[in-house]
N, CA, C and O atoms as a printed pandas DataFrame, in Angstrom:
     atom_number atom_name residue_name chain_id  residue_number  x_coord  y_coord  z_coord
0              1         N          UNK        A               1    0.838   -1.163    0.000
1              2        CA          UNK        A               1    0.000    0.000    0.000
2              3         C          UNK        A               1    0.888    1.233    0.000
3              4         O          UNK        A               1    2.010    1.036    0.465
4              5         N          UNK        A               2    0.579    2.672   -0.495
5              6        CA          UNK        A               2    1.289    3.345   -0.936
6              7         C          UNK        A               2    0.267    4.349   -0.758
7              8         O          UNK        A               2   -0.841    4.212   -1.275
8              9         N          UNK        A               3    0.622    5.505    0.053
9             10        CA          UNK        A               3   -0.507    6.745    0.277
10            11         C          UNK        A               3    0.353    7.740    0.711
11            12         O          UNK        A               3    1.439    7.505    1.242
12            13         N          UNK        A               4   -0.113    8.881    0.494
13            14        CA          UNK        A               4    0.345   10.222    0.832
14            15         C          UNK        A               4   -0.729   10.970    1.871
15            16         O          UNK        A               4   -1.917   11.278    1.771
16            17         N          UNK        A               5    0.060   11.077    2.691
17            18        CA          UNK        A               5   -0.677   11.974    4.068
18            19         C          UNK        A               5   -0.616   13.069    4.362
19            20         O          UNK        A               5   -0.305   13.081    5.553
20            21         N          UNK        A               6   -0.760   14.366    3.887
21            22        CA          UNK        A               6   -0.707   15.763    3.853
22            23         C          UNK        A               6   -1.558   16.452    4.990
23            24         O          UNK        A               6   -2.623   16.933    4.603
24            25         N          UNK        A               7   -1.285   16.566    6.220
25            26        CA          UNK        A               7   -1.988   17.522    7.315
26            27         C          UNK        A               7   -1.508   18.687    7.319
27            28         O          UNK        A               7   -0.308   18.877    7.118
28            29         N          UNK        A               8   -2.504   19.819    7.586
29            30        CA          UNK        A               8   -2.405   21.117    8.252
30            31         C          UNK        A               8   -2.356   21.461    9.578
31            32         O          UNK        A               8   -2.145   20.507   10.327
32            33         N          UNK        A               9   -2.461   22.316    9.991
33            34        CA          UNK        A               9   -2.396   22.833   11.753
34            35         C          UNK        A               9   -3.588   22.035   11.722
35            36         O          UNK        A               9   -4.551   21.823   10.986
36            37         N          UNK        A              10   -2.939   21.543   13.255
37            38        CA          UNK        A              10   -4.341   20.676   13.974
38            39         C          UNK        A              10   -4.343   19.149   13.668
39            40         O          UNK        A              10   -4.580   18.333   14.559
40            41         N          UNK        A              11   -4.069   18.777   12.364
41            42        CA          UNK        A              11   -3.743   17.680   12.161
42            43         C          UNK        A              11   -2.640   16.816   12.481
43            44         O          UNK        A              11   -1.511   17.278   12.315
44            45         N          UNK        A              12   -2.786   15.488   12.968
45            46        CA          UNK        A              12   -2.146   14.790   13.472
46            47         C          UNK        A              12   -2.325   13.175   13.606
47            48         O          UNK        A              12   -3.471   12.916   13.238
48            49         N          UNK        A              13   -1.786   12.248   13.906
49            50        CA          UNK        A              13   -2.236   11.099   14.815
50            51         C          UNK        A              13   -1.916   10.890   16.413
51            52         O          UNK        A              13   -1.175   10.116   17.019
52            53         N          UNK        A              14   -2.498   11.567   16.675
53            54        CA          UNK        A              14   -1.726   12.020   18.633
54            55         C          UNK        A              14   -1.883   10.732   19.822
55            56         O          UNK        A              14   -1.518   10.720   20.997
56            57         N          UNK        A              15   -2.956    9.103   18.555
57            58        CA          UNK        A              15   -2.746    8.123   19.965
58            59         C          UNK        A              15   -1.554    7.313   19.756
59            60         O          UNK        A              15   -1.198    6.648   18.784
60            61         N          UNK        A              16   -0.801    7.608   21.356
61            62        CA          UNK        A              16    0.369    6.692   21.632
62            63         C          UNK        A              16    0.398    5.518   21.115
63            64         O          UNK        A              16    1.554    5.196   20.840
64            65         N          UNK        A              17   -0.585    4.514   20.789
65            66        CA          UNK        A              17   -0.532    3.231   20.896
66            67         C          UNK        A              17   -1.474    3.084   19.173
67            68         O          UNK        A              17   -2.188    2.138   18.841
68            69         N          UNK        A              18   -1.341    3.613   18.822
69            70        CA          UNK        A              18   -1.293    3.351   17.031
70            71         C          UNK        A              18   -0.302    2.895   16.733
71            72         O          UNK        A              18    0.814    3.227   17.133
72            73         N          UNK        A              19   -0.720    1.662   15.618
73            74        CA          UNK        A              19    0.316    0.591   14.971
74            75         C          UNK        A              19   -0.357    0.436   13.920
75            76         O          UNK        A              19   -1.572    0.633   13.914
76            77         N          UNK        A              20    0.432   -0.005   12.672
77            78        CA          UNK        A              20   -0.400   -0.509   11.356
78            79         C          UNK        A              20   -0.634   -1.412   11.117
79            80         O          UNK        A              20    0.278   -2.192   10.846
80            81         N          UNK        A              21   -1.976   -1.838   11.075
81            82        CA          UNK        A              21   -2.440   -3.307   11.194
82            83         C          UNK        A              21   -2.396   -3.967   10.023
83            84         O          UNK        A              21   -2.973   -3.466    9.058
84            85         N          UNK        A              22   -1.737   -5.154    9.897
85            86        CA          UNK        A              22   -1.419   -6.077    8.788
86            87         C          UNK        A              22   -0.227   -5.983    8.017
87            88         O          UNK        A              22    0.424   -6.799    7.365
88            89         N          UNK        A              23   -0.177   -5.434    8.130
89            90        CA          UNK        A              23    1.449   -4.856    7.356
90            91         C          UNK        A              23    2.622   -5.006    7.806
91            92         O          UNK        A              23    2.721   -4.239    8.763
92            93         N          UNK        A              24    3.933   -5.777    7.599
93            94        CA          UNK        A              24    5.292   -6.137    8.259
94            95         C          UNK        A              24    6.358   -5.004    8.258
95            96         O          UNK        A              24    7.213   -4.971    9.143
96            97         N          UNK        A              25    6.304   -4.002    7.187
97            98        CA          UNK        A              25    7.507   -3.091    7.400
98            99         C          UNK        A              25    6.452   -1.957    7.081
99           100         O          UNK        A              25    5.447   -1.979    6.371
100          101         N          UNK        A              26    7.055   -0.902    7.890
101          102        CA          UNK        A              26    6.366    0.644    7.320
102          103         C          UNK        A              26    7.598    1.633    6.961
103          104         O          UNK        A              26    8.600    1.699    7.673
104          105         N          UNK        A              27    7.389    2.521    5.588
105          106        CA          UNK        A              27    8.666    3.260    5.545
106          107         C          UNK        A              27    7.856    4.303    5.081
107          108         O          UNK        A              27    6.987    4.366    4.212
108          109         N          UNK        A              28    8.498    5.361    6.112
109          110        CA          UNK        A              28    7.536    6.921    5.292
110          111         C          UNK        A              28    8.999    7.711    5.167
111          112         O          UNK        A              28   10.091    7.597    5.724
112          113         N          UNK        A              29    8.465    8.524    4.192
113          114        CA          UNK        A              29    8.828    9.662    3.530
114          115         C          UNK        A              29    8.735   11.150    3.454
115          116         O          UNK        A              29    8.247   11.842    2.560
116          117         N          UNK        A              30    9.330   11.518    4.630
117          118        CA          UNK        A              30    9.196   13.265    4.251
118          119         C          UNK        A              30    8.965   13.890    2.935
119          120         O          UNK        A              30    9.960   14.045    2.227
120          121         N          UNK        A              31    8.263   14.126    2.662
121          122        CA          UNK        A              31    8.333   15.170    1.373
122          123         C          UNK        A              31    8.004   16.787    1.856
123          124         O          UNK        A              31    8.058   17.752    1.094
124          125         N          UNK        A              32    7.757   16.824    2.870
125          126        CA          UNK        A              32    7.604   18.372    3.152
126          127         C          UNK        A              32    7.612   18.174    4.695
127          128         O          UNK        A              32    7.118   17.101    5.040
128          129         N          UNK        A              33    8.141   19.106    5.868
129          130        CA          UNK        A              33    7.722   19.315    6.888
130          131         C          UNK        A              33    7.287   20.592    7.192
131          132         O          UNK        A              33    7.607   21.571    6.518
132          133         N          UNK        A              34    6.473   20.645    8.311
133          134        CA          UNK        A              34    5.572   21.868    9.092
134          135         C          UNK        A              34    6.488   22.901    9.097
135          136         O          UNK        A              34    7.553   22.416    8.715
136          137         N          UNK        A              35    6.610   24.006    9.320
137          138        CA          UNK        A              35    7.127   25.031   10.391
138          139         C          UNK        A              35    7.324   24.602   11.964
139          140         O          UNK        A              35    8.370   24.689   12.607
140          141         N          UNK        A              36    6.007   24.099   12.435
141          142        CA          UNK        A              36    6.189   23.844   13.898
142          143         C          UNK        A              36    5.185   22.625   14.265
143          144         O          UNK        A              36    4.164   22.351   13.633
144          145         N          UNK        A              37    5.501   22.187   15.005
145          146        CA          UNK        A              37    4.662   20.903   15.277
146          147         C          UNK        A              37    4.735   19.717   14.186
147          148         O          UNK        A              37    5.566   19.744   13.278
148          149         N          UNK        A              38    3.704   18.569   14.363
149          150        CA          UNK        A              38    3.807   17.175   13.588
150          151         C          UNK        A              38    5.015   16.397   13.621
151          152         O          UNK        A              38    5.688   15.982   12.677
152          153         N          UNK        A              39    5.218   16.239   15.138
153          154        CA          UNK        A              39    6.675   15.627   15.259
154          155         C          UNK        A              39    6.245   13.722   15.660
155          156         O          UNK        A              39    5.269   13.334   16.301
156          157         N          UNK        A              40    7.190   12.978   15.115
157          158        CA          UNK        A              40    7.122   11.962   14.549
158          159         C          UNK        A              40    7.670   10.889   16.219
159          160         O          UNK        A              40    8.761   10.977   16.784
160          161         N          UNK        A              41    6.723   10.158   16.542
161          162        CA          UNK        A              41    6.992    9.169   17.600
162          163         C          UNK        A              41    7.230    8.238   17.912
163          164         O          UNK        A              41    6.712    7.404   17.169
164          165         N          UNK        A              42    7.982    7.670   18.950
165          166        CA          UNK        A              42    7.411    6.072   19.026
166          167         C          UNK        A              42    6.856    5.691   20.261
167          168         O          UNK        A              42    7.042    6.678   20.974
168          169         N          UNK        A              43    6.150    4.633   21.080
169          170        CA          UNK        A              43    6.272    4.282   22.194
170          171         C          UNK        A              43    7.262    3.329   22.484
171          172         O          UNK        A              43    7.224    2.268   21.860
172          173         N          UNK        A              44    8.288    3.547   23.460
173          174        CA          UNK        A              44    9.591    2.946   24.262
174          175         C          UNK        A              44    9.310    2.078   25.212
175          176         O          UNK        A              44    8.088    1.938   25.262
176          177         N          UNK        A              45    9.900    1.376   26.051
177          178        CA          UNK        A              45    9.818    1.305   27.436
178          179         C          UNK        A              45   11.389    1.317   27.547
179          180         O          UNK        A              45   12.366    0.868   26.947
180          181         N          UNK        A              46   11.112    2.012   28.549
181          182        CA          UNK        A              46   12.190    3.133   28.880
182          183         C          UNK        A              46   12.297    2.507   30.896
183          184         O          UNK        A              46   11.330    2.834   31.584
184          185         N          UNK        A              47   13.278    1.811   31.496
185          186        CA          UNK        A              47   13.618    1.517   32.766
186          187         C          UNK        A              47   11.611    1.026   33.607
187          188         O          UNK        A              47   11.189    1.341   34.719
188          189         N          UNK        A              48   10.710    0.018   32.225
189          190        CA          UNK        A              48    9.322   -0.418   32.873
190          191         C          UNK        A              48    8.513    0.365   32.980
191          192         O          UNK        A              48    7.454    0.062   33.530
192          193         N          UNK        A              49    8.750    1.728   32.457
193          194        CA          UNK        A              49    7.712    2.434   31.620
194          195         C          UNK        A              49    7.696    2.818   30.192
195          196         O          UNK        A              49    8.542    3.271   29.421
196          197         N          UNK        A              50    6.371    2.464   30.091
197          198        CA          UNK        A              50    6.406    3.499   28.267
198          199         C          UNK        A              50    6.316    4.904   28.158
199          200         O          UNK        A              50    5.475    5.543   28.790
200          201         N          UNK        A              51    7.039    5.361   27.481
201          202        CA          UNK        A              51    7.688    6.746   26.727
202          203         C          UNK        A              51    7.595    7.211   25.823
203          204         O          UNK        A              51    8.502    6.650   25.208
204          205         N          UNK        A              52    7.145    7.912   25.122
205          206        CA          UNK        A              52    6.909    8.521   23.698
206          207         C          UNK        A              52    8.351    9.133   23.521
207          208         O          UNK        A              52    8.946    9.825   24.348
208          209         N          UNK        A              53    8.791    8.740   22.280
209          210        CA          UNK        A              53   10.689    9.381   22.644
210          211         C          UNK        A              53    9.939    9.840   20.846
211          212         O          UNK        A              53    9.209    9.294   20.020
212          213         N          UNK        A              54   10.500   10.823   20.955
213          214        CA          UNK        A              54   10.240   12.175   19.697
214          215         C          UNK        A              54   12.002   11.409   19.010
215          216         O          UNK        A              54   12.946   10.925   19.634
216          217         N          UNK        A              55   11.759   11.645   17.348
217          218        CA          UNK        A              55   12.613   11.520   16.689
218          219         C          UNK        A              55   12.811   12.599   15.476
219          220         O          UNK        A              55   11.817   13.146   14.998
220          221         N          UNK        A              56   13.813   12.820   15.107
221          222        CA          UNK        A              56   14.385   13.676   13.883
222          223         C          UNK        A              56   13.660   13.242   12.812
223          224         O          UNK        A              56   13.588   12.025   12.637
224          225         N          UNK        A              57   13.093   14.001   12.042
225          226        CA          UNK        A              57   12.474   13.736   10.994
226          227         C          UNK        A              57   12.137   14.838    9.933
227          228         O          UNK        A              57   11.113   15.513    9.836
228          229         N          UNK        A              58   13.203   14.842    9.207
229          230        CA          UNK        A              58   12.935   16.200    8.460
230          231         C          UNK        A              58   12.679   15.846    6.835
231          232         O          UNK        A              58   12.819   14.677    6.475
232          233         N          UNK        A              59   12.312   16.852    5.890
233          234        CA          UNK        A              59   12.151   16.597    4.934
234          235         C          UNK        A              59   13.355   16.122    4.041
235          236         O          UNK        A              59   14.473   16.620    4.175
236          237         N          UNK        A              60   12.999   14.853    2.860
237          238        CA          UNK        A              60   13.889   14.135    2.519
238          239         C          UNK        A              60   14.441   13.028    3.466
239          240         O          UNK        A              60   15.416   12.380    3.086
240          241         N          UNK        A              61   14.019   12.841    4.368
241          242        CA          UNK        A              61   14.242   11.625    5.365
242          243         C          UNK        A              61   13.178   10.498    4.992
243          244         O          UNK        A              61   12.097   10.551    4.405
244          245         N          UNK        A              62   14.149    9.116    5.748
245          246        CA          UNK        A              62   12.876    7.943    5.071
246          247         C          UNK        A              62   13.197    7.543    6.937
247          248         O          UNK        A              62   14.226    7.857    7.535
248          249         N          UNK        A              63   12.032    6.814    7.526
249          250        CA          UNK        A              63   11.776    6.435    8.547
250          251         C          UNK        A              63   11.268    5.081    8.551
251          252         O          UNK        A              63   10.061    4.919    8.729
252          253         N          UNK        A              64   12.165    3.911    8.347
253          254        CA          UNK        A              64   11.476    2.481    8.282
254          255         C          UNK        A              64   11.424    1.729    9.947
255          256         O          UNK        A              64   12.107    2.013   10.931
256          257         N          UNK        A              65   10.411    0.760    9.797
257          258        CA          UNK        A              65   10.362    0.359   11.164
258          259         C          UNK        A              65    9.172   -0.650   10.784
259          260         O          UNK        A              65    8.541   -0.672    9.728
260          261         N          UNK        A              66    9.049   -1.334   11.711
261          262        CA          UNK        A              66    8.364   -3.094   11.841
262          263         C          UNK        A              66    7.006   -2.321   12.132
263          264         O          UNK        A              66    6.853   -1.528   13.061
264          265         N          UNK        A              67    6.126   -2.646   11.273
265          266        CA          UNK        A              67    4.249   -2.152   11.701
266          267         C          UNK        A              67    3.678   -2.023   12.479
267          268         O          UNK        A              67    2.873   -1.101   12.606
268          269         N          UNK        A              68    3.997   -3.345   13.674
269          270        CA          UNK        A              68    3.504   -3.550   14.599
270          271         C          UNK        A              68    3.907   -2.941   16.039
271          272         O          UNK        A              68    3.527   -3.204   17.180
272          273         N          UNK        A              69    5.003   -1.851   15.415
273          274        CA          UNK        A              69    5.620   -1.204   16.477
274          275         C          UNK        A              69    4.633    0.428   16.699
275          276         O          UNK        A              69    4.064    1.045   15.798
276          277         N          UNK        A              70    4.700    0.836   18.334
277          278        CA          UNK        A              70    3.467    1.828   18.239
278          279         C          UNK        A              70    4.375    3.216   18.001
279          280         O          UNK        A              70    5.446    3.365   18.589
280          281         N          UNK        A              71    3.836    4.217   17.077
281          282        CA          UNK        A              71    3.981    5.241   16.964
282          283         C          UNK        A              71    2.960    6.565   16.420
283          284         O          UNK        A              71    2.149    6.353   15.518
284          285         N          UNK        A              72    3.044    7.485   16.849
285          286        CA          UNK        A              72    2.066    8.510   16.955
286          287         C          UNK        A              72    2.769   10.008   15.857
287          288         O          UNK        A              72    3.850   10.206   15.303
288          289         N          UNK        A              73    2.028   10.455   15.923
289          290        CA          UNK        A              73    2.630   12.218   15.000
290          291         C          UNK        A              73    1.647   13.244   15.865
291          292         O          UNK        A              73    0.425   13.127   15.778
292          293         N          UNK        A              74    2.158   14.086   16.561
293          294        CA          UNK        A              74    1.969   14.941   17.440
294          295         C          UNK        A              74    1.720   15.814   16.438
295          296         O          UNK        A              74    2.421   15.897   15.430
296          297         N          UNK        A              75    0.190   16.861   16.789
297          298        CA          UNK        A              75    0.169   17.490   15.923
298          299         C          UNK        A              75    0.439   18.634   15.056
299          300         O          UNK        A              75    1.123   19.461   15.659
300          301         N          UNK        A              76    0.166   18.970   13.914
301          302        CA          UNK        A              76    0.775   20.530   13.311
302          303         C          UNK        A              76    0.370   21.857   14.068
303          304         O          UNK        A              76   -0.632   22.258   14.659
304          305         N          UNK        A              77    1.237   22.194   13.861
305          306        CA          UNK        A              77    0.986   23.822   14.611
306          307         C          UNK        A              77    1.132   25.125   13.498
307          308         O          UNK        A              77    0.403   26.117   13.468
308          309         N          UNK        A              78    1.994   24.902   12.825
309          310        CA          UNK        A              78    1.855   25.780   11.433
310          311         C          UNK        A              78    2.951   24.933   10.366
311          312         O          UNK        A              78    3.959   24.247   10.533
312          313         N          UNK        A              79    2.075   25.437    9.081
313          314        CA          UNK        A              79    2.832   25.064    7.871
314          315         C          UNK        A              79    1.543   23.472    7.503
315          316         O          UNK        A              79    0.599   23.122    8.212
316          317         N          UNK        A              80    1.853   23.065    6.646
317          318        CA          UNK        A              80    1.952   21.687    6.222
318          319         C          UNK        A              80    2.700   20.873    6.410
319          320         O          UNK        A              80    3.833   21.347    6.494
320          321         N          UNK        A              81    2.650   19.347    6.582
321          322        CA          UNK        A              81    3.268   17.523    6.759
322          323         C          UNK        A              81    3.272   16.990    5.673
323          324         O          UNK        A              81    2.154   17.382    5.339
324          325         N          UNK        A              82    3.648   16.344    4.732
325          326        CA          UNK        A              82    3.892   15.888    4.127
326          327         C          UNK        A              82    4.427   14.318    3.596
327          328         O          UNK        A              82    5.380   14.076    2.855
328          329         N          UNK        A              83    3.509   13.393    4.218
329          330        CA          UNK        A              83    4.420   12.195    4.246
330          331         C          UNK        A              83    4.183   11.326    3.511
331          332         O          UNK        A              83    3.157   10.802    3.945
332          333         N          UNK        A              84    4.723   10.474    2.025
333          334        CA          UNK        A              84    5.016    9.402    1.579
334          335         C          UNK        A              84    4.614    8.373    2.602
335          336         O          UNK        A              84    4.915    8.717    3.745
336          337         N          UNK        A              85    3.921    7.019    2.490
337          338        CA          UNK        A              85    4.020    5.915    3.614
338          339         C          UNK        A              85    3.761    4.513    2.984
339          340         O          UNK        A              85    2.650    4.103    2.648
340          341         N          UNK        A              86    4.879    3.865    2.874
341          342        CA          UNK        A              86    4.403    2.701    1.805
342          343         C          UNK        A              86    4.751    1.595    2.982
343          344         O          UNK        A              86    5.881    1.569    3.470
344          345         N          UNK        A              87    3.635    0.608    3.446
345          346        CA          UNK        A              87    3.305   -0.559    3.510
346          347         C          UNK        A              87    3.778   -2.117    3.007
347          348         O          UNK        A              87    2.865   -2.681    2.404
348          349         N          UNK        A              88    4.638   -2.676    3.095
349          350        CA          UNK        A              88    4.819   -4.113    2.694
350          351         C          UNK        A              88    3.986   -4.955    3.564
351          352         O          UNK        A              88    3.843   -4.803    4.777
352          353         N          UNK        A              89    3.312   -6.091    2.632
353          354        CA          UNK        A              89    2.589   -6.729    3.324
354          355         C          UNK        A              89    3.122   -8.393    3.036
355          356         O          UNK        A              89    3.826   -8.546    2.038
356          357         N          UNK        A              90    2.843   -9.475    3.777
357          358        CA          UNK        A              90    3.230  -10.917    3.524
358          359         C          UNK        A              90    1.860  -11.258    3.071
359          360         O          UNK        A              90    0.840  -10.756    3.544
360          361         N          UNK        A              91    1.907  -12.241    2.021
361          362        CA          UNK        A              91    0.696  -12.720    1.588
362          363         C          UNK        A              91    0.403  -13.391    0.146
363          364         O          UNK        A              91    1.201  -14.237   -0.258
364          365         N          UNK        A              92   -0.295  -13.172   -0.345
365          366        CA          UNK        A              92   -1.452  -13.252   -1.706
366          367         C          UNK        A              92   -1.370  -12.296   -2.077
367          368         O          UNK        A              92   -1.533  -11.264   -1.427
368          369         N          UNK        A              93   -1.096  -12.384   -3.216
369          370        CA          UNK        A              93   -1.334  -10.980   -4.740
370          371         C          UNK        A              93   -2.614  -10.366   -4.326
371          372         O          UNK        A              93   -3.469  -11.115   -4.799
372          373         N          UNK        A              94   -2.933   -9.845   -3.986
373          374        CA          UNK        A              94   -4.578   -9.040   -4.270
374          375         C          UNK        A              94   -5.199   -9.365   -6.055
375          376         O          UNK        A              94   -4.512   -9.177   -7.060
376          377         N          UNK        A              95   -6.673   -9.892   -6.042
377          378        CA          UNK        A              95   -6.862  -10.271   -7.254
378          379         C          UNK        A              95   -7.464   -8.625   -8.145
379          380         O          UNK        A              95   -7.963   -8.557   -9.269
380          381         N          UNK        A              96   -7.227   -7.637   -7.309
381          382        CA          UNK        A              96   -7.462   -6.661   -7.784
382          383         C          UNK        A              96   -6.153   -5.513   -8.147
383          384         O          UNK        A              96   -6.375   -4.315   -8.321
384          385         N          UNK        A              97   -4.838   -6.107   -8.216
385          386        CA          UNK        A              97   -3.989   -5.453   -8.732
386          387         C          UNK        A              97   -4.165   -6.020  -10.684
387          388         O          UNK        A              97   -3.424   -5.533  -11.538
């Protein structure tokens, strides 16, 4: 799967514990970042607690990571997001490609 996610101020995915369901690798793509806000997450456990640890993510960056791992995007505050996000999945051809 292959989609482009473009938010404005206000927009975001702000729950901690979002993961992409069905899918084995996720790799997104900066193509544009905000001015301020829409910063890119994961949940940690960090010394038996979980942690939202904020990561670098600027435009022209690729961000790959296992699906089932939780991460969030805190939301825009000004400007536009911009993100590429392509999906690998294990399986069956879809009979609709």
């Amino acid at each position: 799967m292959i989609e482009v996610h473009t938010v404005g101020p206000t927009g975001g995915l702000p729950a901690a514990k979002h993961y992409d369901s069905g899918s084995c690798i996720t790799i997104d793509f900066m193509l544009s970042e905000p001015a301020a806000g829409g910063t890119f997450e994961t949940l940690e456990l960090i010394d038996g607690e979980e942690v939202k640890v904020a990561h670098e993510f600027r435009q022209g960056d690729a961000v790959v990571f296992p699906s089932h791992k939780y991460h969030c995007v805190q939301p825009v505050v000004e400007g536009m997001r911009e993100v590429l996000i392509m999906e690998f999945w294990v399986g069956e051809v879809s009979a609709y490609l």
